[in-house]
C-alpha positions as CSV (number, residue, x, y, z in Angstrom):
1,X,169.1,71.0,110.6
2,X,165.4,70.8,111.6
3,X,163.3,67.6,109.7
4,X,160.0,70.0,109.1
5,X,158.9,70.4,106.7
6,X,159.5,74.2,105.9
7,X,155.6,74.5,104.5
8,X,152.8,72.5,105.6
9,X,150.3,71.5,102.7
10,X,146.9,73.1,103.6
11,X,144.0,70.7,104.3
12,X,141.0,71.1,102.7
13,X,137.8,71.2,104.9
14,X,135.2,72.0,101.9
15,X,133.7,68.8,102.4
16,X,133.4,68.1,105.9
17,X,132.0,71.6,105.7
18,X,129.4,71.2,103.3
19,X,128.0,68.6,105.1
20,X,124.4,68.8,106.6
21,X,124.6,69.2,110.2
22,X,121.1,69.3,110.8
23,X,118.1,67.7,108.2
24,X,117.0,71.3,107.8
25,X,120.2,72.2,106.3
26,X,118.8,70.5,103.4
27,X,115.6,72.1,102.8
28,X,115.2,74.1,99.7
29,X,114.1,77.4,98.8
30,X,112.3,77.9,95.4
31,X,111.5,81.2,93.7
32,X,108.3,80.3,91.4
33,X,108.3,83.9,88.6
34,X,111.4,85.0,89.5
35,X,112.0,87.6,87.2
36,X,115.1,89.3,87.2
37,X,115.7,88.3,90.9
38,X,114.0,90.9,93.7
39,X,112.6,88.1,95.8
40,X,115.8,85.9,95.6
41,X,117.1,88.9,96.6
42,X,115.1,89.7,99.6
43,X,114.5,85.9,100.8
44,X,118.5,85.7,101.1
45,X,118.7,88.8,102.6
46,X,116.0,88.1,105.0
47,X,116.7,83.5,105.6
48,X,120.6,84.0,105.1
49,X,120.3,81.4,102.9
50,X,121.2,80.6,99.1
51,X,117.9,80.5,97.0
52,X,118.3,76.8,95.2
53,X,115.7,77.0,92.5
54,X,114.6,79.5,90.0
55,X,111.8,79.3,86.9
56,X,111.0,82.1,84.3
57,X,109.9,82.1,80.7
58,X,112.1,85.1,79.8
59,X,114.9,84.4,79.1
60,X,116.4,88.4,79.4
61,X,115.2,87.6,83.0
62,X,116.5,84.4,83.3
63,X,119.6,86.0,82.1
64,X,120.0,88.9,84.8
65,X,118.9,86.9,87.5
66,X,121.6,84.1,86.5
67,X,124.3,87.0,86.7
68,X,123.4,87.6,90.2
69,X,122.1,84.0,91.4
70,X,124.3,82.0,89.4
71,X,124.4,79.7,92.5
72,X,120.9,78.8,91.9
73,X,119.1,76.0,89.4
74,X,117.5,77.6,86.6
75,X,114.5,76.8,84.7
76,X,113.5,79.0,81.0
77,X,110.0,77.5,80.8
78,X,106.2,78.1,81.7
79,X,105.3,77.8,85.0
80,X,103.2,74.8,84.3
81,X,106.0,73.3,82.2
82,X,107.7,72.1,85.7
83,X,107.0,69.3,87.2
84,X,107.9,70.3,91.2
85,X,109.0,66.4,92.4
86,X,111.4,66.2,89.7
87,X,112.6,69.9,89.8
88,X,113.3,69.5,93.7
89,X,115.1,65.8,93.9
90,X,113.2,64.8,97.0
91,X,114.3,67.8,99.0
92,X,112.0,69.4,101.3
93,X,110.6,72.7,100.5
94,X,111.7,75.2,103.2
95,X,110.5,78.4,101.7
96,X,108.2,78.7,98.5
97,X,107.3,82.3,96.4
98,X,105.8,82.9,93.9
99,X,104.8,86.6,91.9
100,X,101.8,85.7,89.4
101,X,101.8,88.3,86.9
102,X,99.5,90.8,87.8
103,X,98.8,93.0,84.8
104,X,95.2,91.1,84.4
105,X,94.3,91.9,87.9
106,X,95.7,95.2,88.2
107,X,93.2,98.0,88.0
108,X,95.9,100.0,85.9
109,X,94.8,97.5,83.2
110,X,91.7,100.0,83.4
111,X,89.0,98.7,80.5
112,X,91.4,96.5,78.7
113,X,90.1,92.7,78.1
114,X,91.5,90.3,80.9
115,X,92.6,86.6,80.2
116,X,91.6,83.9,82.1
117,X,94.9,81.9,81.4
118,X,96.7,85.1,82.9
119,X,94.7,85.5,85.5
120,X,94.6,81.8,86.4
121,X,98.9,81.4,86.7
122,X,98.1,81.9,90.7
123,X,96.6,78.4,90.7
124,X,100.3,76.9,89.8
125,X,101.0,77.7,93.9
126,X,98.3,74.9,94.8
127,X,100.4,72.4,91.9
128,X,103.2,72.4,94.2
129,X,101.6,73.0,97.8
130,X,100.0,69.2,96.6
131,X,103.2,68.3,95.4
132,X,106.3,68.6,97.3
133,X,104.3,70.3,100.1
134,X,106.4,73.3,100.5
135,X,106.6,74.5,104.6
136,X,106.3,77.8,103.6
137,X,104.5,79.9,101.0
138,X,104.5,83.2,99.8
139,X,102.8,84.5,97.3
140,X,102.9,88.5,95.9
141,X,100.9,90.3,93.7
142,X,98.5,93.8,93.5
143,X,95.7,93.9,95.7
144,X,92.8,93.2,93.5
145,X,93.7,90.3,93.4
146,X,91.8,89.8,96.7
147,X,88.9,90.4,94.2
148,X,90.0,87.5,91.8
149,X,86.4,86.1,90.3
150,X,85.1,84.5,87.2
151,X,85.4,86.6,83.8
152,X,82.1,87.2,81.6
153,X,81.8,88.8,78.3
154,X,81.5,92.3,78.6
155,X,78.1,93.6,77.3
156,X,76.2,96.6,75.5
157,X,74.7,98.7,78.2
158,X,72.0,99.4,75.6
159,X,71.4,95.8,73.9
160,X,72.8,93.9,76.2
161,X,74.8,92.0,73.5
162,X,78.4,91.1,74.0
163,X,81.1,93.2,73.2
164,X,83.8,91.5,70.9
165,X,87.2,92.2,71.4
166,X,87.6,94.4,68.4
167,X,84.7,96.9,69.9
168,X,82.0,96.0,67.8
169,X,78.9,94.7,69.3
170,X,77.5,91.0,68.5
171,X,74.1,90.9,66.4
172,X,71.0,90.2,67.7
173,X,71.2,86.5,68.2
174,X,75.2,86.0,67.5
175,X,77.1,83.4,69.7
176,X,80.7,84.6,69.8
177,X,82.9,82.4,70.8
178,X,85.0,83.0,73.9
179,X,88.4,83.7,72.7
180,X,87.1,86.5,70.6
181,X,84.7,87.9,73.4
182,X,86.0,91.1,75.5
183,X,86.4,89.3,78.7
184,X,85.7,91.1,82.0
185,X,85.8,90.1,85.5
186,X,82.2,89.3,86.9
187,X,81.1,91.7,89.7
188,X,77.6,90.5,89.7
189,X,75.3,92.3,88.0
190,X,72.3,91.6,86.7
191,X,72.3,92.8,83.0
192,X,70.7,91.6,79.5
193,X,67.3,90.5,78.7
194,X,64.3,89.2,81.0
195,X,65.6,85.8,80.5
196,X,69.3,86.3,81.3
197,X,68.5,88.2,84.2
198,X,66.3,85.3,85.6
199,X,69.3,82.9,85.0
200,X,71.6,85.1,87.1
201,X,69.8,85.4,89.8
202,X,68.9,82.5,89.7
203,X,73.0,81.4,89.7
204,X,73.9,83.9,92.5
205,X,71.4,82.5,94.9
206,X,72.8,78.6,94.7
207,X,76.6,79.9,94.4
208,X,76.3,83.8,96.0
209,X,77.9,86.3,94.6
210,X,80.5,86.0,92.0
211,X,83.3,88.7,93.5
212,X,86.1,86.9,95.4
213,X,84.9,84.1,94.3
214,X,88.1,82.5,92.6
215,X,89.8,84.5,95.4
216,X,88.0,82.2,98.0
217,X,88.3,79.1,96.2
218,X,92.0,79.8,96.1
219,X,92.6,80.6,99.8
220,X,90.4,77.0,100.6
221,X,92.3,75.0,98.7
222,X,95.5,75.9,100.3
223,X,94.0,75.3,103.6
224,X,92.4,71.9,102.6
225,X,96.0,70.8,102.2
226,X,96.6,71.8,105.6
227,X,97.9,75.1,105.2
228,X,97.1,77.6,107.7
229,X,96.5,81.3,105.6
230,X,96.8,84.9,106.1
231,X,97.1,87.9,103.7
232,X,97.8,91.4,104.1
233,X,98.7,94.4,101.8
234,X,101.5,96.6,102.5
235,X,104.0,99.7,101.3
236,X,107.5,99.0,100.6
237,X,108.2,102.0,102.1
238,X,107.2,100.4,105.6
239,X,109.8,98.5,105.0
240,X,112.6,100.9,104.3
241,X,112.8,101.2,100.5
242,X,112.1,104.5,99.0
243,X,109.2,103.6,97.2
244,X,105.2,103.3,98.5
245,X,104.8,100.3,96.1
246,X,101.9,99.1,97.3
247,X,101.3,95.2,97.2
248,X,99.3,92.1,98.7
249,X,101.2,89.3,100.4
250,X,99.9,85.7,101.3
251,X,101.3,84.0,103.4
252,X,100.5,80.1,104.5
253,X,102.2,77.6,106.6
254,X,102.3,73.7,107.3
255,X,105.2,73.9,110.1
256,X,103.1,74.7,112.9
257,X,104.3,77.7,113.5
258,X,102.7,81.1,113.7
259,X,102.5,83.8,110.7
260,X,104.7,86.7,111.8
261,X,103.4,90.4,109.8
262,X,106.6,92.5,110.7
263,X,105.3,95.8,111.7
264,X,106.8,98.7,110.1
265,X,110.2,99.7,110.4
266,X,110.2,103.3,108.5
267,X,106.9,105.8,109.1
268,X,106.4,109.9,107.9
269,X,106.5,109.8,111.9
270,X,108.6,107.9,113.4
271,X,107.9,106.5,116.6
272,X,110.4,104.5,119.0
273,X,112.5,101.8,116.9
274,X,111.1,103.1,113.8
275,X,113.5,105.1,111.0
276,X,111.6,108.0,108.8
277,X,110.7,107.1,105.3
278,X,113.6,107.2,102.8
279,X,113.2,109.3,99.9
280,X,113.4,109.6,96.1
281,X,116.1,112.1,96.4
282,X,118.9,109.8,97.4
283,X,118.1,107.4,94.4
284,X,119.0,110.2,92.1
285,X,122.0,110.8,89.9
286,X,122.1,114.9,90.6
287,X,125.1,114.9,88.1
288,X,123.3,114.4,85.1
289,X,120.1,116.6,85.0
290,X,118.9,116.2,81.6
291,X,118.3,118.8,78.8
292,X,116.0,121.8,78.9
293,X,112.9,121.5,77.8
294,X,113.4,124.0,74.9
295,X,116.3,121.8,73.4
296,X,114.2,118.6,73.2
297,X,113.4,117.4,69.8
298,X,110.0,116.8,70.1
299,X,108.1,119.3,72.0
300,X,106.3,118.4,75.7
301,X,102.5,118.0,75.5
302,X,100.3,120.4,76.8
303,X,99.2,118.1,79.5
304,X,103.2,117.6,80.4
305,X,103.4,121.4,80.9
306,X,100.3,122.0,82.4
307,X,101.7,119.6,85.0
308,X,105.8,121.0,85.0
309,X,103.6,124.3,85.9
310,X,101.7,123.2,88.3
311,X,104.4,121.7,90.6
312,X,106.7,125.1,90.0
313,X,103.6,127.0,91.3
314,X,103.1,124.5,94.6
315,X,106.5,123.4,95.4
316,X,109.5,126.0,93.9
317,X,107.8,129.3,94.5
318,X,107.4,127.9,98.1
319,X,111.0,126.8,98.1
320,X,110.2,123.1,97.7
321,X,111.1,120.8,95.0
322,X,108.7,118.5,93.7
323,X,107.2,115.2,91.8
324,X,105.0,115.8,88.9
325,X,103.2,112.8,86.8
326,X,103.6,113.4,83.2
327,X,101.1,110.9,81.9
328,X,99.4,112.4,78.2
329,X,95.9,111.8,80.7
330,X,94.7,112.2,84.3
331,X,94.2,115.6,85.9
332,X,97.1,117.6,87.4
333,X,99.0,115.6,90.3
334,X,102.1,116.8,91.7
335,X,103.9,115.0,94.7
336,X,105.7,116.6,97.6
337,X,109.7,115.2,97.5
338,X,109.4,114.3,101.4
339,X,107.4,111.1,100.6
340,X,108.1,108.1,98.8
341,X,108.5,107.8,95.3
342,X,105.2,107.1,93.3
343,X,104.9,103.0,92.0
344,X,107.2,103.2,89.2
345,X,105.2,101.2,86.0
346,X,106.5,99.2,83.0
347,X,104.8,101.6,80.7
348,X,106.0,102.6,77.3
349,X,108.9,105.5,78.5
350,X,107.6,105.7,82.0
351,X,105.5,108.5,84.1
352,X,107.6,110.1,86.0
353,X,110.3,112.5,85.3
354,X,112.1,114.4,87.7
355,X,112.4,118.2,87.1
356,X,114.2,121.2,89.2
357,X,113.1,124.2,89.9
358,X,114.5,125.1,93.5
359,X,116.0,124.2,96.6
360,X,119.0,122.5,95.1
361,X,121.1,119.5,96.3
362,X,123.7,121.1,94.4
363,X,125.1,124.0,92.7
364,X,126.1,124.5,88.8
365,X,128.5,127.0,87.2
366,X,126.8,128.9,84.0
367,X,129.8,131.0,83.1
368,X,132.4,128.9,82.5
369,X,131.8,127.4,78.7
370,X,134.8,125.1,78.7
371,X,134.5,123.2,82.0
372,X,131.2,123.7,83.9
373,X,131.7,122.7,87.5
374,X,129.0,121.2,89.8
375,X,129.4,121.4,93.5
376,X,127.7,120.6,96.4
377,X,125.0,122.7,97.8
378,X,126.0,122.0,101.0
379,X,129.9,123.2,100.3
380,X,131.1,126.6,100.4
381,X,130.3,128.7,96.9
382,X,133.1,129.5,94.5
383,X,134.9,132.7,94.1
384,X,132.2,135.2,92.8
385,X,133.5,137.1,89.6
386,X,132.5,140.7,88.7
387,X,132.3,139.6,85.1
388,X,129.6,140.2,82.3
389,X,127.6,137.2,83.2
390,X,127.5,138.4,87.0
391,X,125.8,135.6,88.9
392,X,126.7,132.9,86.9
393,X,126.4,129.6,89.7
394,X,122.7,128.5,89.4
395,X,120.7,126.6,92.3
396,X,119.0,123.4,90.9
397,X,116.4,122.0,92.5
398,X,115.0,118.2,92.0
399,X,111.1,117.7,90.5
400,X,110.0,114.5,89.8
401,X,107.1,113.9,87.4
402,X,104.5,110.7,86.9
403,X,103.3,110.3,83.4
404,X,101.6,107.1,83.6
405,X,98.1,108.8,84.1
406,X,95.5,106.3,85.8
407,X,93.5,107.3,89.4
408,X,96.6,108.8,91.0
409,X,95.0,112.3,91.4
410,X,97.9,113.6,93.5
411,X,99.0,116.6,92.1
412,X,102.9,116.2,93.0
413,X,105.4,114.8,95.2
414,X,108.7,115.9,96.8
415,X,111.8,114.3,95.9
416,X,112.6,114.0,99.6
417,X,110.2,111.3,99.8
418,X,110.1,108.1,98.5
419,X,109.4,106.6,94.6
420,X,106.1,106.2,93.5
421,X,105.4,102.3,92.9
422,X,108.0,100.9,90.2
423,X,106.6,98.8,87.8
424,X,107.9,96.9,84.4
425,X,107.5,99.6,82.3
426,X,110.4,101.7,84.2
427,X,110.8,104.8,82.6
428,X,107.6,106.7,84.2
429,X,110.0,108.1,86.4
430,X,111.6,111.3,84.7
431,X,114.1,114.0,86.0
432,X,113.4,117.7,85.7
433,X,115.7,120.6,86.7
434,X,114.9,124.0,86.9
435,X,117.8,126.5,86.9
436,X,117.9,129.7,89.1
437,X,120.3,132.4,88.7
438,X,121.1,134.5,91.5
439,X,119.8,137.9,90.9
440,X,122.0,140.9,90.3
441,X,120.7,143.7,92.4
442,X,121.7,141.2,95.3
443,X,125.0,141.2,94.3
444,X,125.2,145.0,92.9
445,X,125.6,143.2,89.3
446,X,124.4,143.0,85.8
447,X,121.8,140.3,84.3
448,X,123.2,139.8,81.2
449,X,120.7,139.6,78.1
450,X,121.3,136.4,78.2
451,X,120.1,135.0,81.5
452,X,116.9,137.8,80.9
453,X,116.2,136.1,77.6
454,X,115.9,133.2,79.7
455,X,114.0,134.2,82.5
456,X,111.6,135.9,80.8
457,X,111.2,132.5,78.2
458,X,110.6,130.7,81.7
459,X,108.2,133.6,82.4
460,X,106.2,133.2,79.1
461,X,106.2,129.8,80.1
462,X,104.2,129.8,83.5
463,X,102.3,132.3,81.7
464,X,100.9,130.2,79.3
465,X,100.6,126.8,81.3
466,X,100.5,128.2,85.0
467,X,97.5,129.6,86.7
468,X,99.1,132.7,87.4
469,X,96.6,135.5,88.6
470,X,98.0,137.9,85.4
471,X,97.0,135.2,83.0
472,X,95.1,137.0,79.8
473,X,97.0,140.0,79.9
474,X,100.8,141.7,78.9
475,X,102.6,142.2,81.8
476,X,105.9,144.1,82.0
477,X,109.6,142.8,81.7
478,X,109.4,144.2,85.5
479,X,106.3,141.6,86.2
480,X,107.6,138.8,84.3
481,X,110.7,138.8,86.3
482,X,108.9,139.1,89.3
483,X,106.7,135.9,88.5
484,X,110.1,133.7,87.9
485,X,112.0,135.2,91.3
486,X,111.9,133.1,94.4
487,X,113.2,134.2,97.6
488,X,115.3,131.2,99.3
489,X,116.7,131.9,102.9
490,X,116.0,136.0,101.8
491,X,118.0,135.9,99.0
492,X,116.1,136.1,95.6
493,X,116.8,133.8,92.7
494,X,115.7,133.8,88.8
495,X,114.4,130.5,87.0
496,X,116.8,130.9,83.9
497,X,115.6,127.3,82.9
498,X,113.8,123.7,83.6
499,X,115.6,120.7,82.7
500,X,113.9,117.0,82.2
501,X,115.3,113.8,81.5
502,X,113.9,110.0,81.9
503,X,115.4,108.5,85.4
504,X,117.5,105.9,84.5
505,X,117.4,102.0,85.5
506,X,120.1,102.3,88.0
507,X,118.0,104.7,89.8
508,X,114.9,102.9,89.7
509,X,116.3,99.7,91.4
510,X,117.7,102.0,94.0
511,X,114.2,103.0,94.4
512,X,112.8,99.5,94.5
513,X,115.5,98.4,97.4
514,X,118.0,96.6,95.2
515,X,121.2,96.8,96.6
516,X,123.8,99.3,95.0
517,X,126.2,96.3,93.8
518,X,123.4,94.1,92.0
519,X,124.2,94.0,88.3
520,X,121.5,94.9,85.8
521,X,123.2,95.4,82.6
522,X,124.8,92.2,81.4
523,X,124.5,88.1,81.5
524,X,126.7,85.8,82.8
525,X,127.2,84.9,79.1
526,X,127.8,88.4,78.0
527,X,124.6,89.2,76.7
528,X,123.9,92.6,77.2
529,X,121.1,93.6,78.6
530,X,118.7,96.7,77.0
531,X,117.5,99.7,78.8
532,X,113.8,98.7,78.0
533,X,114.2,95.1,79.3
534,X,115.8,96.5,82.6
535,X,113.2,98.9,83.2
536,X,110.7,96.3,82.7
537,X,112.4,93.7,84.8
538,X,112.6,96.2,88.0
539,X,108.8,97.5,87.1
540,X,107.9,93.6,87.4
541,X,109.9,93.1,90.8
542,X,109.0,92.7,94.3
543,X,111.1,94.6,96.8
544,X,114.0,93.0,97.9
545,X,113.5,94.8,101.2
546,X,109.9,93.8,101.9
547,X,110.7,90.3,101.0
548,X,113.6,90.4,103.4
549,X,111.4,91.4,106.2
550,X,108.8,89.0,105.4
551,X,110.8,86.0,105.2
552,X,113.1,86.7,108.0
553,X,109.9,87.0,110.2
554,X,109.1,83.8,108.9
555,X,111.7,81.6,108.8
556,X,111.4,77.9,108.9
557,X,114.6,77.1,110.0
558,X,114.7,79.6,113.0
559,X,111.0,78.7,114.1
560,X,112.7,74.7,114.0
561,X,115.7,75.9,116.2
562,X,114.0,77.9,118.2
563,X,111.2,74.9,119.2
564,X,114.5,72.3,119.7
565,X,115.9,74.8,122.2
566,X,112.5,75.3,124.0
567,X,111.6,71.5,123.5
């Protein structure tokens, strides 16, 4: 009889494991803003390493980002509430970003008042670049903020008098006190009377001009602490998310090391080593394509079907799907579905909706009331029934359509391409479909009244919203027909319907890079999460793929091995 033992106890290595091999294996990474986590996201993606602190005032975002960072040390508070040698235990700073809120730089603020507290939450970076000295600093936000200056009182190009934040103008002679002036950021011009105008020129020749100024002061600070500062803005798409989010990225170090600007990885044309831009399409649930427009219960506005017109006219008629901005302002922009997705905003129900009229990812059964069956376009087509209803499998075809208005004059977008810019808002992103049924002289079949009812209401439509050529005059059932038939592959189809719905938060963190598995709906105490506060959280994020890229490229802990193996 053998004296093992018939099991050996297991020996726990956690410990011995967990120790630091290295001093850098120490070093910290802080995420300063971090929302409901896309730049913890990316910076672990991109260092391979576990982000250690976290601060946010929100608590809804404090609460997502716990659910998928529950590893990290989490701080509910004001920025400036934190004091940065106490919140890192005398650790060293590896990595250090931070996401200023950017709605009071952001030129979609438009002619709203700024606030200089808001505006001034970037200068919380320099608080701990002094204090714990951080090796490496990020910092995100839009790209005005290059243009970060001074803010003055907005003023009467008439009088000259200050505009108060309720619209009224002051009297002759009125001091209004700051907090109830309409604040505005300076760009330098000389306005008001004889004697104000003296003063500011006088001002602008000892200090220069006021734009950028804050903007310089900022970027001089960080070096007089020995930081060595660069700043560039770039697409998410570049990066490989579907989405041409546009934002500006500093970037300063203290290691000695060089800044590293990855170049591109996805382009419209891809050259050698580089991937083509993804595309709003794949983001999209084609399952669910929303209700027809007919069935809503409050009617589109005029502007909304000017625009649903417009992208029908451009993209389905050519055999194209497309992206149409539904704002209630802003002239008609439609966007071509083989580019990236338009910024997606944190606007009240969102701008862009996704529609279909054509060219259809897949392919939806209208005769059968009990069980309607959706198959891919791709896959072989049902049996075809001689029945009443005659062609009754529909092509749909994804449109997407921005509603947040604003200087985007781009008439429409394909769905092929990638998400317009996300932003906190969420739900500017809407989906449209527009049904076609196969037409029956094809097929040596019937339309039944039914389908004609429809085709001709989609008729009337494009009619009255359209810029059709027979606008202003009765056309025939014959014409009418003939204005909602497209020819796909030389086979003609009828527009029986268009279909619109709001996309959904799951598909608007696909857009933004967010990885399939990254939980959005619930806290790690069971709180569950609304609809409006994950839109907003994704329309506030930065792109977990962009800040992948940016902080792999810069890695402090790679640029320390790499100068001990060369050393």
């Amino acid at each position: 009889m053998s004296s093992f033992p018939k099991k050996f106890p297991t020996l726990d290595f956690s410990t011995q494991y967990g120790l630091a091999l290295d001093e850098s294996d120490n070093w910290i990474i802080v995420d300063l803003f971090a929302g409901g986590g896309g730049a913890s996201t990316g910076m672990e993606m991109g260092l391979g390493r576990p982000v250690t602190l976290c601060v946010n005032h929100n608590p809804a975002a404090i609460s997502m980002h716990a659910a998928n960072h529950a590893h990290a040390d989490h701080h509910q508070t004001d920025v400036w509430g934190v004091d940065p040698v106490e919140a890192c235990r005398g650790r060293t700073v590896g990595y250090f970003h931070a996401s200023p809120d950017c709605t009071h730089h952001s030129q979609a603020a438009g002619g709203q008042s700024r606030k200089k507290e808001i505006r001034d939450l970037g200068w919380v970076v320099l608080k701990w670049a002094g204090k714990v000295k951080p090796l490496v600093i990020s910092m995100e936000n839009v790209k005005q903020m290059q243009l970060w200056s001074p803010l003055v009182a907005k003023r009467c190009p008439q009088t000259g008098r200050v505009v108060k934040l309720d619209g009224t103008i002051a009297e002759p002679g009125e001091r209004v006190p700051r907090q109830e002036q309409f604040l505005v950021p300076d760009k330098g011009k000389i306005t008001g009377n004889a004697l104000h105008r003296r003063k500011q020129r006088r001002k602008y020749q000892r200090h220069g001009s006021p734009v950028c100024r804050t903007w310089n002061h900022f970027v001089a600070s960080l070096r007089s602490l020995g930081y060595h500062v660069e700043w560039r803005v770039s697409r998410a798409c570049d990066d490989g998310a579907p989405t041409i989010r546009e934002r500006l990225f500093l970037m300063a170090r203290r290691d000695g090391h060089p800044i590293v600007w990855p170049e591109p990885s996805h382009a419209a044309e891809p050259k050698k080593g580089q991937l083509p831009f993804r595309t709003a399409a794949e983001c999209i649930d084609w399952s669910d394509l929303g209700p027809s427009i007919w069935a809503r219960k409050r009617k589109l506005v005029k502007s909304t079907n000017t625009r649903l017109a417009a992208g029908i006219e451009r993209f389905v008629q050519n055999g194209r799907p497309f992206i149409v901005p539904v704002t209630h302002q802003g002239g008609v922009r439609i966007h071509s579905i083989d580019e990236p997705m338009r910024t997606v905003t944190a606007a009240n129900r969102g701008e862009l909706m996704l529609g279909s009229p054509l060219v259809t990812p897949f392919i939806t059964e209208h005769a059968n009331a009990t069980h309607q069956r959706n198959m891919a376009a791709n896959s072989p087509l049902r049996t075809i029934c001689a029945q009443v209803k005659g062609g009754h499998f529909s092509l749909v075809a994804p449109i997407i359509v921005q509603a947040n208005g604003g200087k985007n004059t781009t008439p429409a977008r394909s769905v092929l391409s990638p998400f317009s810019t996300i932003t906190s808002a969420g739900s500017q992103q809407q989906l449209a479909t527009a049904s076609l049924a196969k037409v029956a002289s094809d097929l040596g079949l019937h339309i039944s009244e039914e389908l004609l009812a429809c085709a001709i209401r989609v008729a009337d439509f494009m009619l009255e919203h359209g810029t059709s050529q027979h606008q202003g005059r009765q056309l025939s059932i014959a014409e009418k027909l003939e204005l909602v038939t497209v020819v796909l592959d030389g086979i003609k189809y009828l527009m029986v319907d268009i279909c619109l719905r709001m996309l959904k938060p799951r598909e608007l963190y696909r857009a933004q890079g967010f990885p399939e598995t990254y939980n959005i709906d619930k806290g790690p105490e069971g709180r569950q999460l609304t609809i409006t506060e994950q839109t907003h959280m994704v329309g506030n994020s930065v792109s977990p793929l962009q800040m992948a890229r940016l902080s792999a490229a810069n890695d402090p802990w790679k640029a320390r091995q790499r100068l001990a193996l060369c050393g």
